[in-house]
Backbone as a ProteinNet text record, in pm:
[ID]
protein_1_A
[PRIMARY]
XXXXXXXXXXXXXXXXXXXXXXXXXXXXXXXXXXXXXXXXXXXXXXXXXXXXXXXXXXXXXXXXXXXXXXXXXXXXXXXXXXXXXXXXXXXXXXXXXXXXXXXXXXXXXXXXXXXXXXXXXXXXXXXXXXXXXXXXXXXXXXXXXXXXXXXXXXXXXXXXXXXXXXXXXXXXXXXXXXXXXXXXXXXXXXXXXXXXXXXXXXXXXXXXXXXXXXXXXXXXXXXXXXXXXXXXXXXXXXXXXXXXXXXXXXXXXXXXXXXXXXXXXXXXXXXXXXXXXXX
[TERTIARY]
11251.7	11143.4	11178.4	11268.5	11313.3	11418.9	11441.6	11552.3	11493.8	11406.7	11310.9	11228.7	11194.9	11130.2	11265.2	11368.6	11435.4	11477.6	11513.2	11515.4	11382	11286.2	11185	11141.4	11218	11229.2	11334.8	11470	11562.9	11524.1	11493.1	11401.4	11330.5	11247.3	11132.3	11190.7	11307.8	11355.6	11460.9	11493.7	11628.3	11544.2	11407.9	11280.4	11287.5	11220.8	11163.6	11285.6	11395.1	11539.1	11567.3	11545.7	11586.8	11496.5	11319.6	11245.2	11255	11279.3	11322	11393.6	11500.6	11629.9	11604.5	11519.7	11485.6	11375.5	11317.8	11216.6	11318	11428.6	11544.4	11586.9	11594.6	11689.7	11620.2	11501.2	11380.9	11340.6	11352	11366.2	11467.3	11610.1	11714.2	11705.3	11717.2	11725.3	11869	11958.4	12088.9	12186.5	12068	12113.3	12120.5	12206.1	12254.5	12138.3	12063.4	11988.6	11992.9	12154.9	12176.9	12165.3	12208.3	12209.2	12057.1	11937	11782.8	11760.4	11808.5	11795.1	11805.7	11968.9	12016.7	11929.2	11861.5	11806.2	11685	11619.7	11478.3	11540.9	11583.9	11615.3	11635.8	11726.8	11759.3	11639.7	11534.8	11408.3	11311	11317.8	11218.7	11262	11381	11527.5	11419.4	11420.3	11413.4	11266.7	11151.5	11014.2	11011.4	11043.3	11047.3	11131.6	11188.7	11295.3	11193.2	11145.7	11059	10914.1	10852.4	10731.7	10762.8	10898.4	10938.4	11003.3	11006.6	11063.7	10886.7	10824.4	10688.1	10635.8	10645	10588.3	10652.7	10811	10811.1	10805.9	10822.9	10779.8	10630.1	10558.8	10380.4	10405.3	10457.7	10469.9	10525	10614.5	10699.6	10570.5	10519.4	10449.5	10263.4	10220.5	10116.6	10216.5	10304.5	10328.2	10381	10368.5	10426	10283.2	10332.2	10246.6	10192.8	10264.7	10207.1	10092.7	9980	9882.2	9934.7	9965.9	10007.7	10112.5	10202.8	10318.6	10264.8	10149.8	10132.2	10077.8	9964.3	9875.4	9916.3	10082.7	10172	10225.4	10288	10352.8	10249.2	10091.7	10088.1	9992.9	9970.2	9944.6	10060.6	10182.4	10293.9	10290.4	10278.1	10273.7	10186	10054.1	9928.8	9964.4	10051.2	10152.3	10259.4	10346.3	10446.8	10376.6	10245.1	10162.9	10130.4	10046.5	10034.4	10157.4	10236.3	10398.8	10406.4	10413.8	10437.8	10364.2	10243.9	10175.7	10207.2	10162.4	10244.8	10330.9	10431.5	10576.4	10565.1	10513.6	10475.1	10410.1	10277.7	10195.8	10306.2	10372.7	10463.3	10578	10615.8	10724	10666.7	10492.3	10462.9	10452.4	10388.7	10430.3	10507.2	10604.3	10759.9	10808.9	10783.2	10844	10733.4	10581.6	10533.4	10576.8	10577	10639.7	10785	10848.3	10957.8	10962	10889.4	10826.5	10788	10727.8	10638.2	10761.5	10818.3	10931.5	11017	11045.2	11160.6	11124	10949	10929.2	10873.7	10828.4	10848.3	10980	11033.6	11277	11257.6	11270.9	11304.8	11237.5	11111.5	11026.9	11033.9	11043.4	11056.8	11203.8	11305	11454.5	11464.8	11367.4	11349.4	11288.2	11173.1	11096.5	11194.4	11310	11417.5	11509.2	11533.9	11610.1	11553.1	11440.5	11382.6	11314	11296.3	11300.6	11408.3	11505.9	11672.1	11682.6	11689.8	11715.4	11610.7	11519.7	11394	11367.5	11455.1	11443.2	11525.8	11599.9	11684.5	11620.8	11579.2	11426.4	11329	11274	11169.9	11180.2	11317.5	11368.3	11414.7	11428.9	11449.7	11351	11243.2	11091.3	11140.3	11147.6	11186	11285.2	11422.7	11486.7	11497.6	11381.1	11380.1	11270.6	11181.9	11067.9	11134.3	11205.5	11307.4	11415.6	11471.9	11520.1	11439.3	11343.3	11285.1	11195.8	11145.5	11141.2	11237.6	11326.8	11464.8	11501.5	11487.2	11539.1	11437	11310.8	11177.5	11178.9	11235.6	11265.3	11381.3	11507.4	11587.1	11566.6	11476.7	11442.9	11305.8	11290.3	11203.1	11317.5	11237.2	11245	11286	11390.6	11391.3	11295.6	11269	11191.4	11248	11149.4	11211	11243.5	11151.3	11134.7	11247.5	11308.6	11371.8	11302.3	11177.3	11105.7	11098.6	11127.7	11102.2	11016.4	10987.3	10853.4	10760.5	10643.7	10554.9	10593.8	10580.4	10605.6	10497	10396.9	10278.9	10344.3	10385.6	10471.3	10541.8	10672.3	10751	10613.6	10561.4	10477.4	10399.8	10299.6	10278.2	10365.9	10470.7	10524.6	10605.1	10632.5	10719.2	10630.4	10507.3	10443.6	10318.9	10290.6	10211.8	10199.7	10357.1	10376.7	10353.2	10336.9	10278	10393.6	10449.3	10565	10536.4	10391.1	10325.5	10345.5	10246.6	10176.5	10310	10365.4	10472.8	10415.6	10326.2	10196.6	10235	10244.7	10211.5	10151.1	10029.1	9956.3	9984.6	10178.4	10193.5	10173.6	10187	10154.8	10297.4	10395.7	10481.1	10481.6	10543.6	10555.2	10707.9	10779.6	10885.5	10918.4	10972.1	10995.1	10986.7	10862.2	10839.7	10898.5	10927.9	10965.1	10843.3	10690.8	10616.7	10475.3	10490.5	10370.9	10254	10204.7	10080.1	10087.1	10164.4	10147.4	10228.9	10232.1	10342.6	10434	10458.7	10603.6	10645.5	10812.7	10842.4	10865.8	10902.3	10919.1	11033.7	11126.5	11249.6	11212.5	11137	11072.1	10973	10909.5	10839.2	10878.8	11002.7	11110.2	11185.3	11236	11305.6	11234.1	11086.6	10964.7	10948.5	10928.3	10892.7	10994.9	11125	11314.6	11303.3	11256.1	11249.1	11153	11027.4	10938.6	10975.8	11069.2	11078.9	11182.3	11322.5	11364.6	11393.9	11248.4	11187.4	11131.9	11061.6	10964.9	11026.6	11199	11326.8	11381.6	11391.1	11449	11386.2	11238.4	11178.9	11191.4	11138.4	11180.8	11257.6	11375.2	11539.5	11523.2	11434.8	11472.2	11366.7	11304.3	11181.5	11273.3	11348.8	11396.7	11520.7	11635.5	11708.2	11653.5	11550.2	11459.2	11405.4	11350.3	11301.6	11438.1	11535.2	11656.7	11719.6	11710.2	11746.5	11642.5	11525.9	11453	11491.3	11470.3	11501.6	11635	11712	11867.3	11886	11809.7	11719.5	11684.5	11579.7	11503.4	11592.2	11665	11813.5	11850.5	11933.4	11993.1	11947.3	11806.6	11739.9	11711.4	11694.9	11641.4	11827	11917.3	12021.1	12084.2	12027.3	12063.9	11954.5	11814.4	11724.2	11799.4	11823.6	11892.4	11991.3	12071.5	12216.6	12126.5	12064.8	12016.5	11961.9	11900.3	11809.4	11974.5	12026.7	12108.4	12198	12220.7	12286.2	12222.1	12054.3	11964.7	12010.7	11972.5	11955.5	12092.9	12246.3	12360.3	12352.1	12317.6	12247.1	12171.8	12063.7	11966.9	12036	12126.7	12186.8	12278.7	12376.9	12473.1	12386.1	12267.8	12231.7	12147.7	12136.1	12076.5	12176.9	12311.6	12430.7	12474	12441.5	12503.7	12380.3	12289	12189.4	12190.7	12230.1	12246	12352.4	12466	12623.2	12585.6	12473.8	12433.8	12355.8	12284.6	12213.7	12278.6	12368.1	12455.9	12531.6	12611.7	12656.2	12564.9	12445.9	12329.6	12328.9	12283.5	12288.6	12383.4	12521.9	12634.9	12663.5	12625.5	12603.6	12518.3	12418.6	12286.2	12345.5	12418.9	12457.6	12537.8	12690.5	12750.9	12707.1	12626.2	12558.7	12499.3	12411.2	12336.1	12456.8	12572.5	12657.3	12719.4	12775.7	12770.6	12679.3	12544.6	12484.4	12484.2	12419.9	12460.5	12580.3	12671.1	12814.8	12794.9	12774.6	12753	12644.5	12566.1	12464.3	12473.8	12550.5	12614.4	12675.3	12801.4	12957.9	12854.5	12767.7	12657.5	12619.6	12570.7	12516.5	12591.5	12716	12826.4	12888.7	12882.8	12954.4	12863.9	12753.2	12625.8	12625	12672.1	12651.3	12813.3	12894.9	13018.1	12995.1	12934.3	12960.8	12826.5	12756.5	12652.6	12697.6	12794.4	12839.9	12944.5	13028.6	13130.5	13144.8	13063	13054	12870.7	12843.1	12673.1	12706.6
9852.3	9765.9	9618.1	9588.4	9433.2	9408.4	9508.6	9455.6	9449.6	9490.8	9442.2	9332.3	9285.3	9180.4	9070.7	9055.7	8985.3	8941.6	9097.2	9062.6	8995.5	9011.2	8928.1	8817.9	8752.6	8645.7	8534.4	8613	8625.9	8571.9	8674.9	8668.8	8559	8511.2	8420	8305.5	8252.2	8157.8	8111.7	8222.9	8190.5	8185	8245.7	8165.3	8076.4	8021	7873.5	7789.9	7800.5	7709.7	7750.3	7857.4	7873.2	7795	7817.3	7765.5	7597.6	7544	7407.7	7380.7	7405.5	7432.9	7427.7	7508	7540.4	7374.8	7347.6	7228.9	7102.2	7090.3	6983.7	7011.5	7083.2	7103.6	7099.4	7140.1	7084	6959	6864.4	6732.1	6642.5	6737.5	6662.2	6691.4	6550.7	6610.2	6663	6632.6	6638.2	6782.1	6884	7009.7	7109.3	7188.4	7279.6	7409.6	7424.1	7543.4	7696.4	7676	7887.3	7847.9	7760.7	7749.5	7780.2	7730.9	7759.2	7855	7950.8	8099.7	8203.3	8151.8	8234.1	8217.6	8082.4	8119.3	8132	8164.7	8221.6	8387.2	8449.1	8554.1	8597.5	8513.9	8569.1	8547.8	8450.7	8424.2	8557.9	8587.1	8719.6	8787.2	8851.7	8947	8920.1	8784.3	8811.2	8849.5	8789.2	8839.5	8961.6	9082.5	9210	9203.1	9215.7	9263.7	9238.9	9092.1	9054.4	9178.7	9193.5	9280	9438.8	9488.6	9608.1	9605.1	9498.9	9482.5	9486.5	9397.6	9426	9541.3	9648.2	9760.1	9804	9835.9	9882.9	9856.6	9751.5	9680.4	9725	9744.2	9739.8	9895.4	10036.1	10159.8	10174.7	10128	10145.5	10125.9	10003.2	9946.1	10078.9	10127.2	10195.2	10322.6	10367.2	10475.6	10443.6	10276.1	10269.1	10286.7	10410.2	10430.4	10364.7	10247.6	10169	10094.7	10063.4	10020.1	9853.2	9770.6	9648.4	9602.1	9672.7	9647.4	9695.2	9781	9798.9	9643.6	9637.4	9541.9	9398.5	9367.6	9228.9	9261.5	9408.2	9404.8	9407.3	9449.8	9419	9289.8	9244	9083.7	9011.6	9042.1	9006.9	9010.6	9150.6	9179.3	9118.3	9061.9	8985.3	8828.6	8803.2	8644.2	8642.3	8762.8	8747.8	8784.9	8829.8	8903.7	8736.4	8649.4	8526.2	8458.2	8418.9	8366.1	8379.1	8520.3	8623.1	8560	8534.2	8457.8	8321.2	8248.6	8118.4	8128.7	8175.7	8197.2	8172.1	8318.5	8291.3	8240.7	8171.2	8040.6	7964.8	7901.1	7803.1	7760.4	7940.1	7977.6	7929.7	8013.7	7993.5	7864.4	7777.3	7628.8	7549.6	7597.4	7482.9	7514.6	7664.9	7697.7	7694.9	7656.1	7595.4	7483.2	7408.7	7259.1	7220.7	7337.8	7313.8	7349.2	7488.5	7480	7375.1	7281.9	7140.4	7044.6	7022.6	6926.7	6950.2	7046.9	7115.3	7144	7118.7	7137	6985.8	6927.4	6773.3	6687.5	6670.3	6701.1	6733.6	6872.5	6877.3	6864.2	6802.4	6825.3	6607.6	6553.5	6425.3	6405.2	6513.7	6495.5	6538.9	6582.7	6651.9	6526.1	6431.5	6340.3	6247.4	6207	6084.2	6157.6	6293.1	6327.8	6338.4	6341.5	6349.5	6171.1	6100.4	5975.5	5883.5	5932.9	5912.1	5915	6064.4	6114.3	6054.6	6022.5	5984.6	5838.4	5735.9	5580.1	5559.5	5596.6	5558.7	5616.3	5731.5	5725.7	5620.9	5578	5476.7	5376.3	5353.6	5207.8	5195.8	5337.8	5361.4	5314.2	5326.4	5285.6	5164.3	5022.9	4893.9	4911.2	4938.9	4922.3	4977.1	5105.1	5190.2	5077.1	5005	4947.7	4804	4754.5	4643.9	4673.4	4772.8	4857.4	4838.4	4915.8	4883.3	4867.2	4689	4542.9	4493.3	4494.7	4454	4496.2	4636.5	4685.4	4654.7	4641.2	4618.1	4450.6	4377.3	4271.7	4230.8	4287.8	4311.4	4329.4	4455.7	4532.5	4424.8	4311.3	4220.3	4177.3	4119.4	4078.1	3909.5	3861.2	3719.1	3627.3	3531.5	3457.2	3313.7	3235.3	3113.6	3020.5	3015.3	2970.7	2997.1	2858.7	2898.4	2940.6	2941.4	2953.4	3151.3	3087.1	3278.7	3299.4	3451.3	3505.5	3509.1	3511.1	3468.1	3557.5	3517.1	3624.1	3691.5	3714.9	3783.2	3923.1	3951.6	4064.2	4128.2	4067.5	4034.2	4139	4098.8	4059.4	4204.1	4193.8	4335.6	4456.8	4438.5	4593.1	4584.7	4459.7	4511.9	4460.7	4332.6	4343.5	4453.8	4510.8	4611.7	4745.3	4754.3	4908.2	4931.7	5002.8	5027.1	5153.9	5123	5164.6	5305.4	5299.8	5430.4	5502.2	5504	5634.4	5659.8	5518.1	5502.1	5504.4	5439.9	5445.8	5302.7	5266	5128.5	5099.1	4983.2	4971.7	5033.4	4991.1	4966.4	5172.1	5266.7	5418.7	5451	5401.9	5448.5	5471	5627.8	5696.3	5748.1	5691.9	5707.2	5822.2	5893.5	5999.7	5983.2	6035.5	6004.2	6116.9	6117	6202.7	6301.5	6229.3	6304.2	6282.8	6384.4	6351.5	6432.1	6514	6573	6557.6	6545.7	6567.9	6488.1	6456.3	6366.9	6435.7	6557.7	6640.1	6666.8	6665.5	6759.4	6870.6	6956.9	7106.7	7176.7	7054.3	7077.1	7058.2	6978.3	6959.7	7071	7101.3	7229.3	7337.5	7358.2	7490.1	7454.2	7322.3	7329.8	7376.5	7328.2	7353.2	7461.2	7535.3	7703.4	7785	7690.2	7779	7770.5	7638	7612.8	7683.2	7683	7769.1	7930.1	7976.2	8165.3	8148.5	8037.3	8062.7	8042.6	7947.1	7968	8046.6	8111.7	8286.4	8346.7	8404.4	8504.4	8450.6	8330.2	8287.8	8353.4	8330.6	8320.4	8545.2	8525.8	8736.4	8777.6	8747.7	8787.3	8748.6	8638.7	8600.9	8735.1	8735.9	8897.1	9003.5	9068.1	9135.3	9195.1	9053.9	9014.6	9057.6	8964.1	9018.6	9134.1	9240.6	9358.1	9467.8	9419.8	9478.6	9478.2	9388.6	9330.3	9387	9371.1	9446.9	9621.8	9643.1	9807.7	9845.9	9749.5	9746.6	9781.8	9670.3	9647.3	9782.4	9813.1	9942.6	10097.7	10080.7	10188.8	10205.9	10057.9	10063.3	10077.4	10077.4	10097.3	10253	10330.1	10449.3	10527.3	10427.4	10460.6	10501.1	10405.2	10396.9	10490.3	10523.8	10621.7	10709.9	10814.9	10933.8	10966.3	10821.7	10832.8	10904	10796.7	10809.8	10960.4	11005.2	11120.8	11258.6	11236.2	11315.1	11311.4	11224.7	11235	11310.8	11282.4	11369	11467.2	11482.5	11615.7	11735.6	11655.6	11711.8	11727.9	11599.8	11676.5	11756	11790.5	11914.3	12006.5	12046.1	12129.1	12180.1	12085.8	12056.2	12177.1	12098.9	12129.5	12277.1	12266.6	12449.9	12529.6	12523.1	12589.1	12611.2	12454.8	12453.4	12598.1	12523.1	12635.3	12798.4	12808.1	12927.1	13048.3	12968.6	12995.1	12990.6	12959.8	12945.9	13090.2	13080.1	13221.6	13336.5	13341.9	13463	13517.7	13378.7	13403.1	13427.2	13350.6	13427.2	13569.5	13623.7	13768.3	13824.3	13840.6	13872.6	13923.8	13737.5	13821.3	13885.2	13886.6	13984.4	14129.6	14144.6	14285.7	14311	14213.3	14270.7	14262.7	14173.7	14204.2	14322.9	14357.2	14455.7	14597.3	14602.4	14682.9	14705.6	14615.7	14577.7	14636	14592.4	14641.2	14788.7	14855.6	14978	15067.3	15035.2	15079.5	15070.7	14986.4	14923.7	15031.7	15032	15136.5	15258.2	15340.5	15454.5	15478.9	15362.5	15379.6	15358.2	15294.4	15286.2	15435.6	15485.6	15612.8	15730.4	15751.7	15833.6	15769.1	15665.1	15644.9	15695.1	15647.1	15688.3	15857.7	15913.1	16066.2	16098.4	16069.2	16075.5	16099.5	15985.7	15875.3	16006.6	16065.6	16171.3	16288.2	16322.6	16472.2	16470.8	16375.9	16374	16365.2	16267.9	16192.6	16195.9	16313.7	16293.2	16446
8731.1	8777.2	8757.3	8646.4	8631.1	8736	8778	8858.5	9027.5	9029.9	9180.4	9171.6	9042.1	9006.5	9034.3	8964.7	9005.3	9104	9218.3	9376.2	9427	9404.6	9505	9450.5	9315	9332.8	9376.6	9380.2	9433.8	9580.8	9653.4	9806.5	9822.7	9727.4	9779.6	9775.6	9707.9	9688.6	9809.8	9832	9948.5	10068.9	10077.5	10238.3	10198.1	10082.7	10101.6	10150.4	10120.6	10140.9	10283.7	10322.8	10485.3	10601.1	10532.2	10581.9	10591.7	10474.1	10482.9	10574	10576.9	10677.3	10782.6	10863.2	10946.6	11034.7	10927.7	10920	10952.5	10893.6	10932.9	10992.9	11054.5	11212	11319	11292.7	11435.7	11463.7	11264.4	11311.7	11293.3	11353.2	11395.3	11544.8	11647.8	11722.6	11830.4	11704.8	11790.2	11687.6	11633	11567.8	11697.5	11700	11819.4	11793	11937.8	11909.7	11903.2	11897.7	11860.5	11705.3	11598.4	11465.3	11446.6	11521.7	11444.3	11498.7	11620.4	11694	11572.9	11500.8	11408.7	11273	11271.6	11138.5	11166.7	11239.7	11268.3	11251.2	11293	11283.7	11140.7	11097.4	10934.6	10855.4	10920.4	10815.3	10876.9	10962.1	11005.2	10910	10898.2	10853.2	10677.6	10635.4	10463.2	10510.4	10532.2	10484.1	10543.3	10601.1	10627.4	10489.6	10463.5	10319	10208.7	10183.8	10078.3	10055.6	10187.5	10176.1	10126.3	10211.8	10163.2	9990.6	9915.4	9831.1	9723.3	9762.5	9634.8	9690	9808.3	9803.3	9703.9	9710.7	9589.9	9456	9430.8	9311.5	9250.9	9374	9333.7	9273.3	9424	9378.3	9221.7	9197.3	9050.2	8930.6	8941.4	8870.1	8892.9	8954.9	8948.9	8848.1	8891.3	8820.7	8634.4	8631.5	8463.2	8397.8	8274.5	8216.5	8094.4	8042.2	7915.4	8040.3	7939.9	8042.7	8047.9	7924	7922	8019	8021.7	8136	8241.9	8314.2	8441	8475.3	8386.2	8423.2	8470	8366.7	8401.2	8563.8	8561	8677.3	8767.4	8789.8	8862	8914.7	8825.2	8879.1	8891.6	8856	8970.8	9085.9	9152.8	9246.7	9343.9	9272.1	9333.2	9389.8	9283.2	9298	9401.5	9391.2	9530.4	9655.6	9667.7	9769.3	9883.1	9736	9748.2	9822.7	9727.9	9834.9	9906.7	9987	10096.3	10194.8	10188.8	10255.2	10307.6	10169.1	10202.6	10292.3	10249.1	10333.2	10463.6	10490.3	10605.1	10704	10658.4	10735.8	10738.6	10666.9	10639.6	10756.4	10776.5	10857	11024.7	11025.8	11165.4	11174.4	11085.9	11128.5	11168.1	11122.4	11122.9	11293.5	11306.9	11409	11510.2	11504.8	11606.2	11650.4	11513.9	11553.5	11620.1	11557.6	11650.9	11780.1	11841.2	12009.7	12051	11972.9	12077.1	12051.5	11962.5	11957.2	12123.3	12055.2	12182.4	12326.9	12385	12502.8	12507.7	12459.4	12475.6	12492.4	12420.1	12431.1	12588.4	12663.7	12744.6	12872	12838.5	12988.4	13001.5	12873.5	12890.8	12968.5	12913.3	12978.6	13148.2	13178.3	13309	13368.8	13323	13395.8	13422.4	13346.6	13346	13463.1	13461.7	13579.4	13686.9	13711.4	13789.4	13870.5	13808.1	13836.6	13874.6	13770.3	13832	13929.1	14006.2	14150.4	14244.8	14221	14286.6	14306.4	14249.3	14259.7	14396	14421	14548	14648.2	14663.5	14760.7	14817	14658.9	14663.3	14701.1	14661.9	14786.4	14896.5	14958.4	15070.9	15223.5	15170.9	15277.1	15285.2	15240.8	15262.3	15343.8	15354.7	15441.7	15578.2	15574.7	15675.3	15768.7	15657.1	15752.7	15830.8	15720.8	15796.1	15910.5	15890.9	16019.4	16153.1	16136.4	16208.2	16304.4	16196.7	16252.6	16346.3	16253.7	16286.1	16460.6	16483.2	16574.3	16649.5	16655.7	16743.5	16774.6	16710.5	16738.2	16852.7	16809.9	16891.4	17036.7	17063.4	17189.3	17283.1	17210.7	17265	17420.3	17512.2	17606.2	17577.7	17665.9	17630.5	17615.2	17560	17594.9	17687.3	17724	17797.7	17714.6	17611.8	17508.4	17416.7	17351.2	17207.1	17075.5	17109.7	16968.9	16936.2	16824.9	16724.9	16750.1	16766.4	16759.3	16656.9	16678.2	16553.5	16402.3	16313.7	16179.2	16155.5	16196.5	16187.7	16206.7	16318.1	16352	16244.8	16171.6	16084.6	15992.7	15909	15814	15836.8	15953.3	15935.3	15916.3	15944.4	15932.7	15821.4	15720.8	15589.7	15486.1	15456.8	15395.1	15368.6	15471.6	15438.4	15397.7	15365.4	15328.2	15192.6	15121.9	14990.3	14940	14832.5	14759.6	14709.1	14709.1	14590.4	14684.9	14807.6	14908.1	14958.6	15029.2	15131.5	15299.6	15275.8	15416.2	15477.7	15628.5	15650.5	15733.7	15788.5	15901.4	15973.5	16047.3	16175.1	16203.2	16111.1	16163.1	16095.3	16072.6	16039.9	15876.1	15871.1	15767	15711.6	15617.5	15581.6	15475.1	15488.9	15358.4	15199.4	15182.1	15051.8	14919.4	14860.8	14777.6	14682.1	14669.3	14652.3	14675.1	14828.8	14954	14895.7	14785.8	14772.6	14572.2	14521.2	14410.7	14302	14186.9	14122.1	14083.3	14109.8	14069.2	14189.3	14269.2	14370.4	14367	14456.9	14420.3	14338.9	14330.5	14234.6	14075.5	14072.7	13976.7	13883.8	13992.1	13930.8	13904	13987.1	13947.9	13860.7	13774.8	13657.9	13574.6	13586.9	13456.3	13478.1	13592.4	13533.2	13476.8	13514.6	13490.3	13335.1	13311.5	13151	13091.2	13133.9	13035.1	13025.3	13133.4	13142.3	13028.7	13020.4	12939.7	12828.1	12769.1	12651.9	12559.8	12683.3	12622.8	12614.6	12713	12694.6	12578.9	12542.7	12417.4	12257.6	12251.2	12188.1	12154.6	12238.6	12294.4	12215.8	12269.4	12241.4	12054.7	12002.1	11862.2	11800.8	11867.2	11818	11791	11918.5	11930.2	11809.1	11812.6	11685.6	11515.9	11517.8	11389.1	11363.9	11466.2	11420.3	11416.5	11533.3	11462.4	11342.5	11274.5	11148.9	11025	11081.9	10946.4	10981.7	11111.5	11072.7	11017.7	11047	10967.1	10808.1	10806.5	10633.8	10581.4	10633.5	10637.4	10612.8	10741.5	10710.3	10604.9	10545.7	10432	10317.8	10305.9	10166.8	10176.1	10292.3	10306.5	10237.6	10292.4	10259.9	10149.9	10035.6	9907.3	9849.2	9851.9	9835.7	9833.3	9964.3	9980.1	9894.2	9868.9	9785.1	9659.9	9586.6	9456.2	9419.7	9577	9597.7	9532.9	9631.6	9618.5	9468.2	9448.4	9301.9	9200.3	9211.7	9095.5	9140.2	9248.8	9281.1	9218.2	9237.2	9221.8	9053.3	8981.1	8815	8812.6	8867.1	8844.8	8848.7	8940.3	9009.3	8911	8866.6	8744	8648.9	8571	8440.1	8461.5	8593.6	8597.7	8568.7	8684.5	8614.8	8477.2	8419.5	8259.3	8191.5	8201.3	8155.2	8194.7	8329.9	8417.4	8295.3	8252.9	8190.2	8057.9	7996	7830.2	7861.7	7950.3	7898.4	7952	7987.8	8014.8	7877.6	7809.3	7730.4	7627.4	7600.9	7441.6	7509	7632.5	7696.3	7633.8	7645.5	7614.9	7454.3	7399	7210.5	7196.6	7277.7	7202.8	7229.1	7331.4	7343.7	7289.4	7247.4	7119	7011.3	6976.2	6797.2	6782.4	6908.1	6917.9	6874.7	6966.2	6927.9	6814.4	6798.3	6617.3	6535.3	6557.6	6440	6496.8	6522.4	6582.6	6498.5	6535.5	6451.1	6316.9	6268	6116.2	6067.5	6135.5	6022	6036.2	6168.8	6129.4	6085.8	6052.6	5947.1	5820.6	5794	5652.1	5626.3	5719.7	5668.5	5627.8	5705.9	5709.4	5565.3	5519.1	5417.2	5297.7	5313.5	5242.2	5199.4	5295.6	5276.3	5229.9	5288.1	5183.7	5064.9	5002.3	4872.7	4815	4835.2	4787.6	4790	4894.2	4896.5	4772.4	4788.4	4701.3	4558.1	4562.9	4412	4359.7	4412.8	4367.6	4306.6
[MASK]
+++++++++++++++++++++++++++++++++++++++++++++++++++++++++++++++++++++++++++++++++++++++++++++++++++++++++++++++++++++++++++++++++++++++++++++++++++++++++++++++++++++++++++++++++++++++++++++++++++++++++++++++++++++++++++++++++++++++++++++++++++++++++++++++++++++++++++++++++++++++

């Protein structure tokens, strides 16, 4: 029993340090994310180990029969129950926070790529509307006159276009990059590409971890059986030993038995000798 006490404190100590761990690497933001994949997994991996560890700790402890040592072990057990807890609020926190870190990170890295690709667009309407001007000017008819044509002309068709909509008086409509909504459609397919393979991420770390505790699980059922079987090969042992003791007390009882037997007929025969002869 001291030596499961030792493991789960053993256990509780190496979460809190993983969990930390785990807490600095979500707020680094230049830590590689298979390193916190792998240690989310190994932190699932200990609190499955930790809980299967005060079950048995608690079982051991109901069956000790001094009442003083049940009673320590098991308000132990009430204290790592406590931890256990902790632990784990602790755990779902860090690693909420690291979901919002990490979908803020990449949906802000998506808006910069996405604005990137999308500025040379936006300046595209100006030259398309000066175009043409330009060319509508051109296609004018001579005049007799040296004088320019009025700038009113000019003026309506490149001062009035509006950068946002991409709309201008004159009817003309230049390709806007986003005609109904503030995301384009490339846009919205990175964000749904990113959120599926967030939740497959997140999945796959489930998946990892319950493999790992049933792993866990195996190997303790593993060492059970061992232990199981070893009694068992002493029982087995000391029935034989016992089996081979009472064969042999069997054995003397039947030669003493013979023995005496002999002995008190050579007694009596001597007995009657020793009277016929000498009486």
């Amino acid at each position: 029993m001291n030596s499961l006490y030792t493991l789960a404190l053993r256990q509780s100590s190496s979460l809190s340090t993983d969990i930390a761990q785990l807490s600095s690497l979500h707020s680094s933001p230049s830590a590689p994310p298979a390193s916190a994949a792998s240690l989310n997994g190994q932190i699932n991996a200990s609190l499955a180990a930790l809980d299967r560890t005060v079950d048995d700790y608690e079982a051991m402890a109901r069956r000790e029969i001094v009442e003083a040592k049940k009673e320590k072990a098991l308000s132990r057990v009430a204290r790592f129950r406590e931890e256990y807890a902790e632990l784990r609020k602790e755990y779902e926190r860090v690693k909420q926070r690291g979901n919002e870190l990490k979908a803020s990170t990449d949906r802000s890295e998506l808006f910069a790529a996405s604005s990137s690709s999308a500025s040379p667009s936006l300046s595209q309407p100006y030259a398309t509307s000066r175009h043409v001007s330009s060319t509508s000017y051109s296609r004018q008819p001579p005049s007799t006159s040296l004088s320019a044509p009025p700038p009113s002309d000019v003026s309506i068709q490149i001062g009035t276009l509006s950068p946002l909509t991409g709309r201008s008086s004159t009817g003309f409509q230049p390709n806007s990059p986003y005609p109904n909504s503030p995301y384009d459609a490339r846009t919205n397919h990175a964000l749904r590409e990113h959120d599926f393979l967030g939740q497959t991420g997140a999945a796959l770390d489930g998946y990892l971890a319950q493999g790992q505790a049933v792993l866990g699980n195996l190997a303790s059922q593993r060492d059970v059986l061992k232990g199981t079987q070893r009694r068992l090969r002493s029982a087995a042992n000391t029935l034989g030993l016992s089996r081979s003791t009472i064969t042999f007390i069997e054995r003397r009882t039947k030669e003493d038995w013979y023995v005496l037997v002999i002995g008190g007929a050579l007694t009596l025969v001597g007995m009657w000798l020793i009277l016929r002869y000498f009486g």
